[in-house]
PATORDREN-723808 format. One record per residue (C-alpha): z, y, x. Coordinates in steps of 0.05 Angstrom, whole numbers, plus 5000, padded with zeros to 4 digits. Example, Ala and Ser with C-alpha at 12.3 -4.5 7.8 and 13.67 -1.06 7.14 Angstrom:
<sites>
515649105246514349795273
</sites>
This chain:
<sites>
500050005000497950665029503851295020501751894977498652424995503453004995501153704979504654374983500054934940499655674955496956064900496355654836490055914814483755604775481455114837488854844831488554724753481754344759485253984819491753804784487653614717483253214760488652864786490552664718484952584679481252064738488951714738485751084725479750994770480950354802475850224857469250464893465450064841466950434784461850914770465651564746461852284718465052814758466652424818462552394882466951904905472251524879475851294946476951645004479151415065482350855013485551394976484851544903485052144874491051904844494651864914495052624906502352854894504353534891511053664930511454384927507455024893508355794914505456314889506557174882504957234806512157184761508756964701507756254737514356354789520155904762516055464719513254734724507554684754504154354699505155004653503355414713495855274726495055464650498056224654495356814649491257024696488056374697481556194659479055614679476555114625481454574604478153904605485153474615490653614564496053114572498953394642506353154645511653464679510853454742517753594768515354124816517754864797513255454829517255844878516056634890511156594952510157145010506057734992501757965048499258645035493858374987492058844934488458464867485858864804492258584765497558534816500559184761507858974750506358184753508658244825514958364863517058554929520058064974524157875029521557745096524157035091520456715032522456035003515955765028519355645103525355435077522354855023516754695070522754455112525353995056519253715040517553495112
</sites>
């Protein structure tokens, strides 16, 4: 058996929802053989896409900040098309990230400033 493939997100943005609904919505590809729409392929390296487990998220916008990441990748100001609607809990709860002078169209009030030490050292510690 081959461990998981551990991922810590910055920025939980359209890519990520496709990503994280792709993770769940391919679930139950079992093999190479399989031929699967939307997939070039369904093993990688002997992984599936299933392998994929999200371990941490960050990211600057408070609307998504202190929630699951499966509620998250569906806030505002994401738009990306929902094709996968039974996302679980994920256990993983978006952490305020480190803004880096960026300046975005709709950063308004959905940002705040922060400290020079963001969680993002200190949980990328935990997670290994």
């Amino acid at each position: 058996m081959k461990p998981e493939i551990k991922i810590a997100i910055t920025g939980i943005g359209n890519c990520l929802s496709s990503l994280i609904q792709g993770i769940f919505y391919y679930k139950n590809v079992k093999d190479e053989r399989e031929l699967v729409p939307g997939l070039m392929h369904n093993l990688v390296g002997g992984y599936k896409i299933s392998d994929i487990k999200p371990v941490a998220a960050f990211d600057i916008d408070v609307r998504k900040v202190g929630k699951d990441l499966s509620e998250a990748i569906v806030a505002l100001p994401n738009c990306t098309k929902t094709f996968c609607k039974d996302i679980p809990k994920m256990g993983v709860k978006v952490k305020m990230g480190r803004k880096n002078g960026a300046s975005f169209r709709w950063s308004g009030s959905a940002y705040e400033k922060l400290s020079r030490k963001s969680n993002f050292c200190r949980s990328k510690r935990k997670t290994g």
